[in-house]
N, C-alpha and C positions, 0 to 999 in steps of 0.2 A: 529175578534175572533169568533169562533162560538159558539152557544148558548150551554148554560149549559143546563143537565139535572137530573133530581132528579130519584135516583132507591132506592128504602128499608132506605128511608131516609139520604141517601148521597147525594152530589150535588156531577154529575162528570163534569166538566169544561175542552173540550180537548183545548190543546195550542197547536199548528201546527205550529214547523216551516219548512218552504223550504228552502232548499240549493241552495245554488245559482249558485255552481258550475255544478247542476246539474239538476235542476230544481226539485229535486226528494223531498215528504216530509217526517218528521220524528218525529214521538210521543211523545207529553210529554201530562200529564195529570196532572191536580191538583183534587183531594177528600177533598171536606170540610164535615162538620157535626158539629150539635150542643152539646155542653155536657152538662154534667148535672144539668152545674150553668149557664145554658143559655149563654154560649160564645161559641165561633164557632172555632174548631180546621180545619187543612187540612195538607194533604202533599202531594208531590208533586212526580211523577214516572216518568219514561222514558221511552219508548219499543225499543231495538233495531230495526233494519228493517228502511226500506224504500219503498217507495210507488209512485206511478208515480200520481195520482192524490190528490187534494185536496177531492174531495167526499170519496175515497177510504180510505183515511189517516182517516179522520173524523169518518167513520165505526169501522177502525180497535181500534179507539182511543176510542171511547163511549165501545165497547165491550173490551177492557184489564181492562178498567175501572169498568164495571161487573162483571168481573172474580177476580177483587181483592177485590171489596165487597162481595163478595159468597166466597171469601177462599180458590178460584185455582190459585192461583201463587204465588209457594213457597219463600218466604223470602219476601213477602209484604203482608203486610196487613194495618185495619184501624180501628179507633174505639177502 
């Protein structure tokens, strides 16, 4: 699994899986964060697309993950 990172107090956590039929990989992310009573919420997104490498996927996957803590992609958010 690759390594988790922290942005603005989120942790983004990409999940990568590859297809088999195709070698090709496809985005799932989990967003955790602490709340108020010190327990830790997350959830869990998808990006459609596909991606021919493992490094590439990991990119595309840390940044959807940005872009749904800063509030650019409509119908996800967190927090």
């Amino acid at each position: 699994m690759t390594k988790a990172l922290t942005y603005k107090g989120f942790t983004i956590q990409p999940a990568l899986r590859q297809l088999v039929d195709t070698g090709q990989w496809e985005l799932n992310v989990f967003i955790s964060w602490a709340t108020e009573d010190d327990d830790e919420d997350s959830r869990h997104f998808v990006k459609t697309g596909r991606y021919a490498s493992e490094d590439e996927a990991t990119v595309q996957c840390i940044t959807y993950g940005q872009q749904i803590v800063d509030g650019q992609v409509p119908g996800s958010s967190v927090g």
